[in-house]
Backbone as a printed PyTorch tensor [residue, N CA C, xyz], in Angstrom:
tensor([[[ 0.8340, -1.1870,  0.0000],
         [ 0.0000,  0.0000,  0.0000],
         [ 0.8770,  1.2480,  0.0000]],

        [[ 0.5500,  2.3070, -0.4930],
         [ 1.2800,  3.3690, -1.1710],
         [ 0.8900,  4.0820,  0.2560]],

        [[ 1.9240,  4.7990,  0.7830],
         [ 1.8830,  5.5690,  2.1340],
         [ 1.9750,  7.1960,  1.7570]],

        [[ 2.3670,  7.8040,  0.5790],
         [ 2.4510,  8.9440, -0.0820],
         [ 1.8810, 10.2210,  0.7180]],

        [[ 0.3210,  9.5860,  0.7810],
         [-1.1460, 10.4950,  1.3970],
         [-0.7180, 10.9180,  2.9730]],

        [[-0.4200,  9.5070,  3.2220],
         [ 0.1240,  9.6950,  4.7650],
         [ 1.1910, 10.1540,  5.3050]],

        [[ 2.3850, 10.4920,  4.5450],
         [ 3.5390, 10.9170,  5.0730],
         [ 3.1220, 12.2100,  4.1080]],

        [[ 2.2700, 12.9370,  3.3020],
         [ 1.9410, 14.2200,  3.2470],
         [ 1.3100, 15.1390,  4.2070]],

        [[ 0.0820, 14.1420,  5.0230],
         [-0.3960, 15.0190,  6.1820],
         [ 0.8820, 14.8140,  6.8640]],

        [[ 1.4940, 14.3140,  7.2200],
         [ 2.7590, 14.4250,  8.6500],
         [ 3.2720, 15.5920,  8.3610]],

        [[ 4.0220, 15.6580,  7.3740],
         [ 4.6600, 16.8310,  6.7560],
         [ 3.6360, 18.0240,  7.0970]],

        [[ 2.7070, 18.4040,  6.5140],
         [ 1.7100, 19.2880,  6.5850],
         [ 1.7520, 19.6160,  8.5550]],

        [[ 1.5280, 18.4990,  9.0560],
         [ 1.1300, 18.6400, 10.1280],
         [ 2.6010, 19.1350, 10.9160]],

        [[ 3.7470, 18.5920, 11.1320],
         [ 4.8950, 19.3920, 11.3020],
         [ 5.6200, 20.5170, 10.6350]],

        [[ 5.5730, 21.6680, 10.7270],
         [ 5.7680, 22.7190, 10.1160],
         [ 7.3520, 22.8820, 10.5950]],

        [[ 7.9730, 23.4990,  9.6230],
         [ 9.6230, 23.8020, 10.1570],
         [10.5160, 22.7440,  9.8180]],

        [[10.0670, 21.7870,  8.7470],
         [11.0640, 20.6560,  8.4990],
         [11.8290, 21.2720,  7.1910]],

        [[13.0330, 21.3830,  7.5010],
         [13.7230, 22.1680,  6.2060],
         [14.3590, 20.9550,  4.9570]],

        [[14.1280, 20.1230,  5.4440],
         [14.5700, 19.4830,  4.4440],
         [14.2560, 17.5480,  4.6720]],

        [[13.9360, 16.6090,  3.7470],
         [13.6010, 15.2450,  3.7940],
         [13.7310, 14.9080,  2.9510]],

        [[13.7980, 13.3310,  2.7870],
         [14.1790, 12.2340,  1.9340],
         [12.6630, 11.1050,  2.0100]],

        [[12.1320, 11.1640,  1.3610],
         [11.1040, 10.2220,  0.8230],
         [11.7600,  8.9690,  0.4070]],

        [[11.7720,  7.9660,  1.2090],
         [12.4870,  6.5910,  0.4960],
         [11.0850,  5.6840,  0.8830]],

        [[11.0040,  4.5630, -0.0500],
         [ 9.7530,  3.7850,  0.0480],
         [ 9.7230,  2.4580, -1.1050]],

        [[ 9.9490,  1.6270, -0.4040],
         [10.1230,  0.1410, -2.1140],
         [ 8.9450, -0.4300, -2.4170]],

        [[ 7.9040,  0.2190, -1.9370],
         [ 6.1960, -0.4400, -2.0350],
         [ 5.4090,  0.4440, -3.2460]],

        [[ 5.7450,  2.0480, -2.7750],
         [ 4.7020,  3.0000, -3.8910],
         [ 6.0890,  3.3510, -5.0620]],

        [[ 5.7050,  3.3850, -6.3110],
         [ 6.6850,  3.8120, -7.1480],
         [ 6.2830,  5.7720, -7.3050]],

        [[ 6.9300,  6.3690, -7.9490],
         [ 6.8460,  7.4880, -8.0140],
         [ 5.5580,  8.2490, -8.6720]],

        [[ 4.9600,  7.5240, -9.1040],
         [ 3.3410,  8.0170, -9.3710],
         [ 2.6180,  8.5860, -8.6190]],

        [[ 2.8990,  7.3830, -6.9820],
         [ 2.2590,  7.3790, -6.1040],
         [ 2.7470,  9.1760, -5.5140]],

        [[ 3.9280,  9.2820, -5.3140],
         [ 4.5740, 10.5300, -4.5050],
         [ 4.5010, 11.6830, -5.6390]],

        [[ 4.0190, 11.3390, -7.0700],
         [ 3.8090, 12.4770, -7.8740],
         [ 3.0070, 13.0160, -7.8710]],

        [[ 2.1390, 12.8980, -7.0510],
         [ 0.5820, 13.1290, -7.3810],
         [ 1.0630, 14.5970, -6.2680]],

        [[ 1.9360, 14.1810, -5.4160],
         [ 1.9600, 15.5760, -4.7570],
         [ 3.3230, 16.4620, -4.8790]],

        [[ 2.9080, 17.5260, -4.8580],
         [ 4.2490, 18.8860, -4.8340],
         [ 5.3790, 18.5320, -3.8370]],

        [[ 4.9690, 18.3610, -3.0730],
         [ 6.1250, 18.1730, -1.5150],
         [ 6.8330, 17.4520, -1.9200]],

        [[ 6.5160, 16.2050, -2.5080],
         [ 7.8510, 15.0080, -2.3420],
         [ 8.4910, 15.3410, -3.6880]],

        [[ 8.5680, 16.5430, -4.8850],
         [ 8.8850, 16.9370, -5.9580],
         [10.5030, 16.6950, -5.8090]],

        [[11.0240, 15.8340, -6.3140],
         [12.6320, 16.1690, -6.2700],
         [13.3920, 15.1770, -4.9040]],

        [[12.4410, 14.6040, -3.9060],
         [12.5330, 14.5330, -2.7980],
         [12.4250, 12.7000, -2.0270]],

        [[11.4200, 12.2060, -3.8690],
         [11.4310, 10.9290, -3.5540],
         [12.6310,  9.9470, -4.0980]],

        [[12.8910,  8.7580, -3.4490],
         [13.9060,  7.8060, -3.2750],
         [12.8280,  6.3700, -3.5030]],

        [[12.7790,  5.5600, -4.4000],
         [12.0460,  4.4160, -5.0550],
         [13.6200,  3.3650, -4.7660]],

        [[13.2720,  3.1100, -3.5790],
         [14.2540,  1.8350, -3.3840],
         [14.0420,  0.3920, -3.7760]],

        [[14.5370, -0.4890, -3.6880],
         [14.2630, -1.4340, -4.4990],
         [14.1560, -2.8260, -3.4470]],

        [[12.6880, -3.5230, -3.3130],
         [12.9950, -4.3460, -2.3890],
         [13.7420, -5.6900, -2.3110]],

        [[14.1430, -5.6640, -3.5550],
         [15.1540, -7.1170, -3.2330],
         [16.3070, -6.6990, -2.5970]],

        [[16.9960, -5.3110, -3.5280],
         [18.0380, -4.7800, -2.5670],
         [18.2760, -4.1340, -1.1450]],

        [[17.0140, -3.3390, -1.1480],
         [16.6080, -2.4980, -0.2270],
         [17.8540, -1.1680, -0.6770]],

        [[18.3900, -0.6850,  0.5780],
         [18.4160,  0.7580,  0.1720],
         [20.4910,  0.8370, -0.1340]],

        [[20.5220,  1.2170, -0.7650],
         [21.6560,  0.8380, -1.9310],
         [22.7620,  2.4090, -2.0380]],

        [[23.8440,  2.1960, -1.8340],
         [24.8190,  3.2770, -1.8410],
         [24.8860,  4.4540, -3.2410]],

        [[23.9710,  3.8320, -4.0770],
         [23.8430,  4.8060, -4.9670],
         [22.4670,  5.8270, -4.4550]],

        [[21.3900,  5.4650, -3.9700],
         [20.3930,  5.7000, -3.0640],
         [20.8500,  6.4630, -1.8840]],

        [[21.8930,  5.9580, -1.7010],
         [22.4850,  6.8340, -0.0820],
         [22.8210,  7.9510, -0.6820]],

        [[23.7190,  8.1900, -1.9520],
         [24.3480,  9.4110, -2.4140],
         [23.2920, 10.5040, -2.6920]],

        [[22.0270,  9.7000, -3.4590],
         [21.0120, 10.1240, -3.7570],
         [20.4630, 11.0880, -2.7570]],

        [[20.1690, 10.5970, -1.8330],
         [19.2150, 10.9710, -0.6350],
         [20.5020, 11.9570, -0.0260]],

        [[21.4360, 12.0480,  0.1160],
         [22.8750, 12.8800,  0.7960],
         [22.6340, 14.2330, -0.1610]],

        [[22.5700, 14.0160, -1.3500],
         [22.4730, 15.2310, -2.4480],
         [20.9970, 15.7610, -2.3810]],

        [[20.1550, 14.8960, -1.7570],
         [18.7880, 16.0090, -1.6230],
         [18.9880, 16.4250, -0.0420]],

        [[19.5450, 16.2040,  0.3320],
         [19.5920, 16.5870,  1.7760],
         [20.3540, 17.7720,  2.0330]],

        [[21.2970, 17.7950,  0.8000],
         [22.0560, 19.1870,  1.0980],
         [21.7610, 20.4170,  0.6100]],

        [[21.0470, 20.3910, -0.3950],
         [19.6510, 21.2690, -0.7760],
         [18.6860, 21.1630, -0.5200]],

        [[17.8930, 21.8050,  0.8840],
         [16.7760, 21.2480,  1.3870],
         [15.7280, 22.3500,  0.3020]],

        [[15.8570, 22.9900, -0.0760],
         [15.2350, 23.9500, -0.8910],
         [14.4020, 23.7000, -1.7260]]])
């Protein structure tokens, strides 16, 4: 089940988060496209591998532009 909806109200509901990493191996990016927030922000990990050093760099380079 695609969690997208639900980690949008969190967000919404905590104000002052300058910056996040959307990682998730269940919803593909459709699911997190549907909204603005996770624009640039989602990480589609892969569940046989799970979360993978090219993924780490990934998520390190959105983290340093929280913008």
């Amino acid at each position: 089940m695609c969690k997208a909806a639900l980690a949008r109200y969190w967000l919404l509901e905590h104000n002052g988060i300058d910056g996040f990493v959307a990682l998730d191996d269940m919803c593909d990016a459709e699911g997190y496209g549907t909204y603005d927030i996770f624009k640039g922000r989602y990480i589609n990990t892969n569940p046989e591998t799970g979360f993978t050093g090219k993924d780490c760099r990934l998520a390190l380079d959105i983290l340093s532009n929280p913008s």
